[in-house]
ZAMARGU-4260 file (C-alpha; in steps of 0.2 Angstrom, whole numbers, plus 5000, padded with zeros to 4 digits):
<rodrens>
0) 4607/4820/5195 | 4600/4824/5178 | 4590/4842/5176 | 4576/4832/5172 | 4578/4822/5188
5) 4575/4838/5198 | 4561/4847/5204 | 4561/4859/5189 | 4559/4846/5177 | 4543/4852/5176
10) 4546/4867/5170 | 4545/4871/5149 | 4551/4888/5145 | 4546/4895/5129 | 4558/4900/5117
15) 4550/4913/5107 | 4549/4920/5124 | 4567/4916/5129 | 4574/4925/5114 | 4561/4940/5118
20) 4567/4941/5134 | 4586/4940/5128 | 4583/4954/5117 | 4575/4966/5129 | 4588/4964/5141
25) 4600/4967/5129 | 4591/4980/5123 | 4588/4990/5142 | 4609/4985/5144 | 4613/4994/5129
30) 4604/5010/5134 | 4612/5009/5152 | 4629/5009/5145 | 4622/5024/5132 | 4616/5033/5148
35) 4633/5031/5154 | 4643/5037/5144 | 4634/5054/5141 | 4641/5068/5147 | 4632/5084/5150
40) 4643/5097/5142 | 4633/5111/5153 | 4641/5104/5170 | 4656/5094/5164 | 4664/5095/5181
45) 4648/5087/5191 | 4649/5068/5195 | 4638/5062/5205 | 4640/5047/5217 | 4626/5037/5208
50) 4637/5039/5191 | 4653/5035/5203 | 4643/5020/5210 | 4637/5013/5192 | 4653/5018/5183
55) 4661/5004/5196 | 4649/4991/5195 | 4649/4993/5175 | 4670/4993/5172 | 4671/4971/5177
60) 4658/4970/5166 | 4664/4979/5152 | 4679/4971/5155 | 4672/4954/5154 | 4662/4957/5140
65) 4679/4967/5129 | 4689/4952/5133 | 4683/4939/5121 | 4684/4955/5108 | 4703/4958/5112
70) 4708/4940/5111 | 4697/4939/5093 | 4707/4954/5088 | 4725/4946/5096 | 4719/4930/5085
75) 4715/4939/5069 | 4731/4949/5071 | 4741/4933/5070 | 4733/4926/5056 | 4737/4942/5046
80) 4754/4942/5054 | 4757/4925/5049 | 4750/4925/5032 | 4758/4942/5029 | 4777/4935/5033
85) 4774/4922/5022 | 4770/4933/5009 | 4783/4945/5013 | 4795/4930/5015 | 4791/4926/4997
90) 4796/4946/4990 | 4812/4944/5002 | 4819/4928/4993 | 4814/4934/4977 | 4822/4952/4980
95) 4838/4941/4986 | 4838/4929/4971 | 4838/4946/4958 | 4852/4955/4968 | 4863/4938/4970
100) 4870/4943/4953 | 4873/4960/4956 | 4882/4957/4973 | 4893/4944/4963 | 4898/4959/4948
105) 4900/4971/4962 | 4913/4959/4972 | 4921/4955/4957 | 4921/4974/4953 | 4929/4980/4972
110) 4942/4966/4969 | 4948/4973/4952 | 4948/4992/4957 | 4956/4987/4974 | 4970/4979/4960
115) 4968/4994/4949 | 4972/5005/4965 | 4988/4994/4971 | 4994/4993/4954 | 4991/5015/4952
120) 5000/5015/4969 | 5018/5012/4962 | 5030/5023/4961 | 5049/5018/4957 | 5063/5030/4961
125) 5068/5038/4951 | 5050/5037/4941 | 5047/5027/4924 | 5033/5028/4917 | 5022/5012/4914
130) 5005/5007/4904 | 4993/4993/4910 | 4988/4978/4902 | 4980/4961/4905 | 4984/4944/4903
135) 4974/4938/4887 | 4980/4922/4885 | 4993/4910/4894 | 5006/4898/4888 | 5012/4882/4901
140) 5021/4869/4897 | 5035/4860/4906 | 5047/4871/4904 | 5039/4886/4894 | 5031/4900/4906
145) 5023/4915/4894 | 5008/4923/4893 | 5000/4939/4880 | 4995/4954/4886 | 4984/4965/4878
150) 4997/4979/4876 | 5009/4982/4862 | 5021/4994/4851 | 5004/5006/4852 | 5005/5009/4869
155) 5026/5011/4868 | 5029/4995/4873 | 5047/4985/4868 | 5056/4973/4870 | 5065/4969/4885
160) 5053/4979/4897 | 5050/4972/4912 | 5033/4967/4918 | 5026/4969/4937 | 5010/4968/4947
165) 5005/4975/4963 | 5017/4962/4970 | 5032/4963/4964 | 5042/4957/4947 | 5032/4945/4935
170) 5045/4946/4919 | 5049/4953/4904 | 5044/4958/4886 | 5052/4946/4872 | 5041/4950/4858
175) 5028/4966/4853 | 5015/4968/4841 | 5004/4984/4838 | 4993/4977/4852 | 5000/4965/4860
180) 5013/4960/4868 | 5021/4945/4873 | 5026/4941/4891 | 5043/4930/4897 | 5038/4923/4916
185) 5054/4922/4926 | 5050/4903/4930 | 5054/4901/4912 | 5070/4890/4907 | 5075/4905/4896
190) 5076/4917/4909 | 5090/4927/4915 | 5089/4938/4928 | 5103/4951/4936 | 5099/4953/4956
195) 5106/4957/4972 | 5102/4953/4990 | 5095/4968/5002 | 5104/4965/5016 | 5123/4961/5008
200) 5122/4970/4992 | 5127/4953/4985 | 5125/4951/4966 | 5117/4936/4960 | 5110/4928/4944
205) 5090/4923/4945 | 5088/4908/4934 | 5072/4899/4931 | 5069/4880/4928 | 5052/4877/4926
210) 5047/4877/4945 | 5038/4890/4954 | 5052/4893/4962 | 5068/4901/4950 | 5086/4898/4957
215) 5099/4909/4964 | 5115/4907/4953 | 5134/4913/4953 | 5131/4922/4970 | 5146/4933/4975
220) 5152/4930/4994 | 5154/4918/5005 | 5137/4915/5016 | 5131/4933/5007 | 5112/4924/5007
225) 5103/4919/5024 | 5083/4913/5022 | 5072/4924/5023 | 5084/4939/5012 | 5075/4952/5000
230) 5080/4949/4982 | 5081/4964/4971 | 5084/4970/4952 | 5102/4976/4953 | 5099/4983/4938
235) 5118/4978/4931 | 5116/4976/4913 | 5104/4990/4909 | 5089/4979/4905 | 5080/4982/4923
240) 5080/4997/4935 | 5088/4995/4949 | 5079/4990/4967 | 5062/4980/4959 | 5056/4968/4972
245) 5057/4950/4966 | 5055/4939/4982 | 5065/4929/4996 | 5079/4918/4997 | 5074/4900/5003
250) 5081/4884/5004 | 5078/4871/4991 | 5075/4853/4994 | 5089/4849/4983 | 5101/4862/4992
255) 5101/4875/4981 | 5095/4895/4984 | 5080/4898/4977 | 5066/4911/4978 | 5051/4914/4984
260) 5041/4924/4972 | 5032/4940/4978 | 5021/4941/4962 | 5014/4923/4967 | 5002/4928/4979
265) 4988/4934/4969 | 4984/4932/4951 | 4994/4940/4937 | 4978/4945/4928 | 4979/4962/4927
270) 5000/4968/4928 | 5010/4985/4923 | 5023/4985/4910 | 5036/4998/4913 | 5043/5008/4897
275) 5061/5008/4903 | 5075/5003/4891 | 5092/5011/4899 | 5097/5022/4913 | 5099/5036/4900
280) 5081/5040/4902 | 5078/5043/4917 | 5090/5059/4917 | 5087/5073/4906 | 5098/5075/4893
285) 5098/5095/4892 | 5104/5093/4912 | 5119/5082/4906 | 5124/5093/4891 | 5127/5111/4893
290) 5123/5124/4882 | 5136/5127/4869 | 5145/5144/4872 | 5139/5151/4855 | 5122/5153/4859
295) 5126/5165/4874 | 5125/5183/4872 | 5140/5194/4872 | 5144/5204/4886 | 5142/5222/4884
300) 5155/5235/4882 | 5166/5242/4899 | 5162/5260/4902 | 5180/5270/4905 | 5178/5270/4924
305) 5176/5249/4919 | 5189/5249/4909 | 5204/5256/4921 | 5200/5247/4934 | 5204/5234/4924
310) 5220/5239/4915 | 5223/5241/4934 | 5221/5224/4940 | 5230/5216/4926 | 5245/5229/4928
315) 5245/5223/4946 | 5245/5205/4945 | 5259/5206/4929 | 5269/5216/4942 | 5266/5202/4956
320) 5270/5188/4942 | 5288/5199/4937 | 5291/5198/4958 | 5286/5182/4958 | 5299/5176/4947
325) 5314/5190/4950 | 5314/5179/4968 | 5312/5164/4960 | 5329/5169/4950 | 5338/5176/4963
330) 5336/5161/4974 | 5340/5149/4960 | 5356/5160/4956 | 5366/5160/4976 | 5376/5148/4978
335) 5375/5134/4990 | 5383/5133/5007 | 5396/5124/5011 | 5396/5108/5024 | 5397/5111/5041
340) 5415/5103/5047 | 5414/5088/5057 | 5412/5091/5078 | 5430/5087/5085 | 5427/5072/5099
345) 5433/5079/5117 | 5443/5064/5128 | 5437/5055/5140 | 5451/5060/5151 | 5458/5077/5149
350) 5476/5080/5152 | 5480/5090/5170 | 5481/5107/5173 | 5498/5107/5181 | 5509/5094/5171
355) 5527/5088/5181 | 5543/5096/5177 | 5548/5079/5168 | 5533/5080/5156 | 5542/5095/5150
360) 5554/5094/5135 | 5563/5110/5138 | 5567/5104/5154 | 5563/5119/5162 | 5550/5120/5176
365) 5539/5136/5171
</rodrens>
């Protein structure tokens, strides 16, 4: 049934008058809740049981009346919250796209000081000193392995150095310049390489071909190699020190001993080329020569209780030297005696103590 069906349909309220009324009610509401929150500072610790009674019949409509506030405040809240991440979501990604480069130097930085740091960790025994370079420029081909490094006769570098990275042995120095240097891989055909094996002391000759994997030659011993076996420098020769690491002994396909490279498993960018040109200098040479006697001072003069004591030891060892030989002489002059005379050989069956009167040749019985 429609309002108008009713029995107030009727009824016409005035507007003016509806909003008048509105506003005065408002208006007596707002002074209530004034009144109820006043709070007389002269008795602060009364409260009555009529301001008891209205404060509980006031909080559900406070309540009711706060919540359409809160829930415009929640809403307003997610609108900024939302509007504000987007926005700060823009700044993020436009902070990550500027650092992107520097995050990219800074790996590429911690790779090369973590090299710089393995490479500064060698130490060879006993030590040779050793410069570091980097590889400028590199040469491939089917058989030639060589590459510049940026290092030369400036730095003390020569030829027939030999050439190493955090790994192990790269290869050696065949030409220099004041600055540069030139670098012989030992995958090169050209390259010779004296080595033994770790575990038998083995001597071997490292020969590359052009593969990545150089060949184990002339090996002394029978079964003196075994996969998986350390190859050293065996510095024989004089051109390398002796112990480098070079890599492992593995199979080939084709049969023959061959090595796995150490210095393969990172990039030969950034290698160490150590000054060593003959065992001689890694001795001091003043620790191998002595001082000539010239150039020691002269003892000083024996005082007179020095001096016979000894007159007195040499008088007695030339007195023991003339004993010595007097017993030597008299020995050398007796003469030597004579063989003893042969043992005479007893009978096996000696004769009897009483022999019979016909054994006698007299005849005669005793």
């Amino acid at each position: 049934m429609a309002f108008r069906d009713g029995p107030f349909e009727n009824i016409k309220v005035p507007l003016a008058w509806t909003a008048a009324v509105v506003v005065v009610v408002g208006l007596v509401a707002s002074v209530i809740l004034l009144m109820s929150d006043r709070r007389d500072m002269r008795d602060s610790d009364a409260y009555s049981p009529v301001r008891a009674g209205f404060d509980a019949g006031v909080a559900p409509v406070s309540g009711v009346l706060a919540a359409p506030v809160r829930w415009a405040g929640s809403v307003s809240d997610g609108v900024k919250g939302y509007f504000f991440a987007v926005s700060e979501n823009r700044k993020l990604k436009q902070q990550v796209a500027e650092l992107e480069p520097w995050r990219d130097q800074a790996i590429a930085l911690k790779n090369v000081n973590a090299r710089y740091e393995a490479m500064l960790g060698l130490r060879t025994e006993p030590p040779v000193a050793m410069v570091t370079g980097r590889s400028v420029s590199d040469s491939r081909g089917p058989f030639v392995h060589a590459r510049l490094i940026d290092v030369g006769a400036g730095k003390g570098v020569r030829i027939g150095n030999p050439v190493i990275n955090e790994d192990g042995l790269v290869g050696r120095v065949i030409g220099t310049t004041g600055g540069v240097s030139r670098m012989l891989l030992l995958t090169d055909v050209s390259s010779r390489t004296p080595v033994l094996i770790d575990r038998t002391d083995a001597r071997a000759m490292l020969t590359g071909d052009g593969s990545g994997n150089p060949r184990l030659e002339f090996v002394r011993g029978v079964g003196s190699v075994q996969a998986g076996d350390r190859i050293l420098s065996s510095g024989d020769g004089g051109g390398f020190p002796r112990g480098v690491p070079i890599g492992v002994a593995a199979k080939g396909i084709d049969g023959t001993w061959r090595v796995k490279l150490f210095s393969d498993r990172g990039a030969i960018d950034y290698v160490r080329v150590m000054l060593f040109q003959d065992f001689g200098q890694l001795v001091s040479p003043s620790s191998l020569t002595p001082e000539p006697l010239a150039g020691l001072a002269a003892a000083p003069t024996p005082s007179a209780a020095q001096a016979a004591a000894i007159d007195d030891s040499t008088a007695r060892r030339a007195a023991a030297a003339d004993r010595a030989r007097s017993a030597a002489a008299t020995a050398a002059a007796r003469p030597a005696p004579a063989p003893a005379a042969p043992a005479r050989v007893q009978p096996s069956n000696p004769p009897a103590a009483n022999p019979s009167p016909a054994a006698n040749p007299t005849g005669q019985v005793e």
